[in-house]
C-alpha positions in Angstrom: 18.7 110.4 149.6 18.1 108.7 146.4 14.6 107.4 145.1 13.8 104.0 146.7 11.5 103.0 143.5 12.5 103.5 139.9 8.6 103.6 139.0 5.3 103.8 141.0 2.7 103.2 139.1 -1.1 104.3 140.2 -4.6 102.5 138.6 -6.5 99.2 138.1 -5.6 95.6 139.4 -8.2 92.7 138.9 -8.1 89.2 138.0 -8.7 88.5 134.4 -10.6 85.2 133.1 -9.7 85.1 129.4 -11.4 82.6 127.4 -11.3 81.4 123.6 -10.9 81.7 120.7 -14.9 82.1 120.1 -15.6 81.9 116.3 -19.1 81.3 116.5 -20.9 84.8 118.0 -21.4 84.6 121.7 -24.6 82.5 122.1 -27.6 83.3 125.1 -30.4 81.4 125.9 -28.5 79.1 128.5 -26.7 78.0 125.8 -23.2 76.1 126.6 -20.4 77.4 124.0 -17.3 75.4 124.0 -13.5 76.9 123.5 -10.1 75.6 123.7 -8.4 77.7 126.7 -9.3 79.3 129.5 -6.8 80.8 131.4 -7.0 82.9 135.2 -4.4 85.6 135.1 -3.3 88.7 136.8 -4.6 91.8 135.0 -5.5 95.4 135.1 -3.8 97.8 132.4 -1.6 99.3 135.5 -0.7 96.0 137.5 0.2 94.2 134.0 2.5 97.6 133.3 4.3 97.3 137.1 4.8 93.5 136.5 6.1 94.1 132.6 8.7 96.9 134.6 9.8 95.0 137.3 10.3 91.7 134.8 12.7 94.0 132.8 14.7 95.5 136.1 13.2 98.2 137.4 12.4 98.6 141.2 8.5 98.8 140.8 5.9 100.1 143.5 1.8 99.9 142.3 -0.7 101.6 144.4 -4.6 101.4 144.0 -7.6 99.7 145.6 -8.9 96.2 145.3 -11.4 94.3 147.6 -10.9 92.6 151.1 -11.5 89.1 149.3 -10.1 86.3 147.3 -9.6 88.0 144.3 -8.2 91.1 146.3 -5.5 88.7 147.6 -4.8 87.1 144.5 -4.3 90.0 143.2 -1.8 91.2 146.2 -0.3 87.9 145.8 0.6 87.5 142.1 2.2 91.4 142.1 4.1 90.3 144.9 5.3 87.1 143.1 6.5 89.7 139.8 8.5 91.6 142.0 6.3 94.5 142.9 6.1 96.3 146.2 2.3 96.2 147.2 2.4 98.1 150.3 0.3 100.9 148.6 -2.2 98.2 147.9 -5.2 99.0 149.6 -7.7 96.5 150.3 -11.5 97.6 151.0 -13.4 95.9 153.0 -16.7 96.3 151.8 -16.5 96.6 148.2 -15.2 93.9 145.7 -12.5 93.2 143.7 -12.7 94.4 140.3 -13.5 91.0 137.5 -12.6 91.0 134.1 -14.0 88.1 131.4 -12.0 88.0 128.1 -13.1 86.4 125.2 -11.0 86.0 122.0 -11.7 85.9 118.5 -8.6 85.7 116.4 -6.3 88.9 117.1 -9.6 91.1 118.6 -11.1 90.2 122.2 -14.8 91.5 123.6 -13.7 92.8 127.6 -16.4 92.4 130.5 -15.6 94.4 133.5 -17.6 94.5 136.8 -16.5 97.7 138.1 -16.0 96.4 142.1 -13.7 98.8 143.6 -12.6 101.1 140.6 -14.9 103.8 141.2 -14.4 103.9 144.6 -10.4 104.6 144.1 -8.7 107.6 144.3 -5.8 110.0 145.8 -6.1 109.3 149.2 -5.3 105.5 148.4 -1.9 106.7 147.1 0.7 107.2 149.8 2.3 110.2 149.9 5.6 108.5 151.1 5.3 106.6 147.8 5.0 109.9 145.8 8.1 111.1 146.8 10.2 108.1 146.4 10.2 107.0 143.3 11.9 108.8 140.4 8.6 108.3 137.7 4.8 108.1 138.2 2.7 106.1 135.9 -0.9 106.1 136.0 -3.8 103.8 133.7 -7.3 103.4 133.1 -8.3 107.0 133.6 -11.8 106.6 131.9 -12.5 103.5 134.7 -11.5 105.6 137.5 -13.3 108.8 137.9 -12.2 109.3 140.9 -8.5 108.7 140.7 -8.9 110.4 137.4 -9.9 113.6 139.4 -6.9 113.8 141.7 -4.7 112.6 139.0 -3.4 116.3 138.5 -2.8 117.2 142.2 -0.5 113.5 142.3 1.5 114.5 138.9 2.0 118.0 140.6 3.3 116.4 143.9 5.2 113.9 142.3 7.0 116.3 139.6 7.7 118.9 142.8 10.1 116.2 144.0 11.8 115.8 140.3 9.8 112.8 139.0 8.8 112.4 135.8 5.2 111.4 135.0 3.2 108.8 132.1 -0.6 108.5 131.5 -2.3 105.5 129.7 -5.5 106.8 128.7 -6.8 102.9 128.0 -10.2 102.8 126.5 -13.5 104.9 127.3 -16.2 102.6 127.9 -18.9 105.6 127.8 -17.7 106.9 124.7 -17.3 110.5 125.5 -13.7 110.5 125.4 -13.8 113.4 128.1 -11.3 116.1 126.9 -12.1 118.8 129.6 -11.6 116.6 132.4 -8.5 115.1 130.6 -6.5 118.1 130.0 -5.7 119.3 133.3 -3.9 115.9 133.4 -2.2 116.4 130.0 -0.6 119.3 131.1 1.3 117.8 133.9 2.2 114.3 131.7 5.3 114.2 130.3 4.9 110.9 128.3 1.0 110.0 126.5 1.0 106.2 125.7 -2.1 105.7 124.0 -3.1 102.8 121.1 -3.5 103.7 117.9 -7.7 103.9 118.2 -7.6 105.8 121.2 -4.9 108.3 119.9 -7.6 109.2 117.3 -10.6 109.3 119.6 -8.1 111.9 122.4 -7.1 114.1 119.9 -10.2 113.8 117.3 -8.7 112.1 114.3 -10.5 109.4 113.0 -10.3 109.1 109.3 -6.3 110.7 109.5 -2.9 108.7 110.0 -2.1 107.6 113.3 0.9 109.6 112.7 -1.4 113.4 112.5 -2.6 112.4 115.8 0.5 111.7 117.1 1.1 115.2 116.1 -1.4 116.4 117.5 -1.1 115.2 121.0 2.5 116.5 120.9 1.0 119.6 121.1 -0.2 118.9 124.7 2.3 116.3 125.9 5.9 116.3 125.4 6.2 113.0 124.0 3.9 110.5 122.8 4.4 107.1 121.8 1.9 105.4 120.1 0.7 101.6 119.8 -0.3 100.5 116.2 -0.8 96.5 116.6 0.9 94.5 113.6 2.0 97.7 112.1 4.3 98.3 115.0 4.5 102.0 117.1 5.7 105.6 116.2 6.4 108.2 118.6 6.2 112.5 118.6 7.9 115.1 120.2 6.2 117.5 118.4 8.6 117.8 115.9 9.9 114.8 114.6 8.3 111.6 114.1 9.7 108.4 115.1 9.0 104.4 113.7 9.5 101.2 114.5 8.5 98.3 112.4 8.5 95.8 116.0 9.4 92.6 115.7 7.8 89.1 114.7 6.6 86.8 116.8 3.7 84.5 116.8 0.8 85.4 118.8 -0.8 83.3 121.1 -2.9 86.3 123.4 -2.6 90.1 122.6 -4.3 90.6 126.1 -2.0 93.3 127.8 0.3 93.9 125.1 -0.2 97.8 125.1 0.6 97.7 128.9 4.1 95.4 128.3 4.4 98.0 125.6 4.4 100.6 128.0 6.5 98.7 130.6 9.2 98.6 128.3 9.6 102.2 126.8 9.2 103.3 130.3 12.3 100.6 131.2 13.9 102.4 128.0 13.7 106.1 129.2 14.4 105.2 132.9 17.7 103.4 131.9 18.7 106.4 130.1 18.2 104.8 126.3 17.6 107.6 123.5 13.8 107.4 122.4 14.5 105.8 119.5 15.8 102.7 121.6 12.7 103.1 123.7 10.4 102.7 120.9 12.3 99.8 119.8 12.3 98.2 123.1 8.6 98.6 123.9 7.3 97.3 120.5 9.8 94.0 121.1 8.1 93.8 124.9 4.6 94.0 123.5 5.1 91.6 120.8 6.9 89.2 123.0 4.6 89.4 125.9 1.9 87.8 123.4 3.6 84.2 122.9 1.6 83.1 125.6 -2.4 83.6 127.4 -2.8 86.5 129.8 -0.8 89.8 130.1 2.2 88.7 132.5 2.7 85.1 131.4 5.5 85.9 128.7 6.7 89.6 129.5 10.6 89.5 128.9 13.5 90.0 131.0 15.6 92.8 129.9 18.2 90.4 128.5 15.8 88.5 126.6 14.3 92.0 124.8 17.7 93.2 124.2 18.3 89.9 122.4 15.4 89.9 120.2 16.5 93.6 119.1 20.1 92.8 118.7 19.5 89.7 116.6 16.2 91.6 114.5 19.4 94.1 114.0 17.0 97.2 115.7 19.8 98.0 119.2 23.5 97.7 118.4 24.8 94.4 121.0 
C-alpha cells in the first residue's frame, strides 16, 4: 500500500503575536511603546514547515502537543485551514498552549516563548500509524523539546525501518549549550540537517570560519545539509561538493519563519524527485517569498508561484 502522507512532520505549534518594528529599545517601567503592526499568526518552527509543505502540494500530516484551550484550538484550527491533517494533534488538558511574542527591529526580531506544553511533549504523542505512512519524517525545535528530543532517535529508526526518509531542524538553543552528545544519536539517523547559518556554526563549532567549513563539517555526520544564510542566500553539502544559491529578491515585509518556508520547500524539492541543486533553488525562492507579508504562513507560495519566480529569475529551466 502506498504512503498515505508525503511528509509528517513532529515538533512545536503555538500562536505567535508579532509586533513592530521597535526602533527605540524595549522600554519597562509601565511604560506604553507604540508600533505600527501587530499581527496574530499561526507559528511554531514545525507547524509553519507543515503549512509551507502542504501550500506547495505535498500531503502533509503534523503531530505534537498543544493545550486543551483557545490557543490549542487556534492552533488545530489554522493547520487545518493550510491543508494539514491534525489528527496527531494532541491536546492536553492541563497544561497550556505554548505563546510566542515577536518583536521586530528592522531585518532582526527578539522571540519570547512561554514554554506551555513543549516540555511536556514527546514519543508517545506521535502515532505510530502516522510513522508508517508517510514516505519522510521531519522534526523542529529539538533544543525546546527535551523530551521529544530524547525519543527523537527511536521515531527516525521506526520511521526509516518502513523506507522513510528523515530531516532535523535544529532551530535555536535558548540555554546556549548547543548539546552535541544528546544531539548525535539523532544525527546519525537524519538524512537531511537544515540548520541557519548561526546555528550551523554553533552544531558543528565554527564560529569565526565560513558558513561553508561548517557545512562541511556537518556533512560528516549527516548526508546532506543545506544551509540558510539570510540575504546572502543558502548553500548545501554532501560532504563532497558544495552547492550555492544566490535566492531571489524580494522585499521584505517579516522574516518570521522564513528558515521554516525554507525548509518546506527543499523538502517539496527532494520529495518531488528535483536534483538538489533545484532544491536549493526552490527553498531559498520559498523563504524569500514567504517574507512579503507579517507572520510565517501569510505569503508561503504555491508550487506554481515558486516555480515562476525561479523560471523568470532564470534559476529552474520552465
Amino acid at each position: 500500500m502506498p504512503p498515505t502522507f508525503d511528509l509528517l512532520v513532529i515538533g512545536d505549534a503555538n500562536p505567535d503575536v508579532i509586533v513592530g518594528p521597535l526602533d527605540p529599545p524595549l522600554a519597562f517601567g509601565q511604560r506604553e511603546q507604540l508600533v505600527d503592526s501587530g499581527a496574530l499568526t499561526l507559528g511554531g518552527s514545525a507547524a509553519i514547515t507543515a503549512c509551507g509543505a502542504a501550500r506547495l502540494g505535498l500531503r502533509v500530516a503534523f503531530a505534537g502537543r498543544v493545550g486543551d484551550d483557545g490557543a490549542g484550538h487556534y492552533m488545530r484550527d489554522r493547520l487545518a485551514a493550510h491543508g494539514v491533517d491534525v489528527q496527531g494533534l494532541h491536546l492536553d488538558s492541563a497544561l497550556p498552549t505554548p505563546l510566542t511574542v515577536i518583536v521586530t527591529r528592522g531585518d532582526d526580531r527578539a522571540i519570547l516563548t512561554s514554554p506551555g506544553t513543549l516540555a511536556a511533549t514527546s514519543g508517545r504523542d506521535i502515532p505510530p500509524h502516522l510513522l508508517t505512512s508517510a514516505r519522510h519524517l521531519h522534526a523542529a525545535s529539538f533544543f525546546l523539546m527535551p523530551g521529544l528530543a530524547a525519543d527523537l532517535p527511536d521515531l527516525f529508526d521506526a520511521a526509516r525501518a518502513t523506507g522513510a526518509t528523515t530531516s532535523l531542524d535544529t532551530n535555536d538553543d535558548p540555554s546556549g549549550r548547543w548539546d552535541r552528545a544528546a544531539l548525535a544519536p539523532v544525527l546519525a539517523r537524519t538524512d537531511l540537517l537544515l540548520p541557519n547559518a548561526a546555528e550551523a556554526h554553533r552544531l558543528a563549532g565554527t564560529d569565526g570560519t565560513s558558513v561553508a567549513d561548517a557545512a562541511e563539517l556537518l556533512a560528516r555526520q549527516v548526508p546532506l545539509v543545506a544551509v540558510k544564510n539570510g540575504p546572502d542566500g543558502a548553500l548545501c553539502h554532501d560532504g563532497r561538493t558544495l552547492l550555492t544559491t544566490a535566492g531571489i529578491r524580494v522585499t521584505p515585509q517579516d522574516a518570521v519563519g522564513a528558515g521554516d518556508s525554507f525548509d518546506a520547500g527543499f523538502l517539496a524539492g527532494r520529495l518531488t524527485g528535483r536534483p538538489i541543486a533545484e532544491a536549493l533553488d526552490l527553498a531559498a525562492a520559498c523563504g524569500a517569498l514567504s517574507t512579503r507579508a507579517a507572520g510565517g504562513t501569510t505569503a508561503q507560495p504555491t508550487w506554481d508561484e515558486a516555480l515562476t519566480h525561479l523560471t523568470a529569475n532564470g534559476d529552474i529551466p520552465s
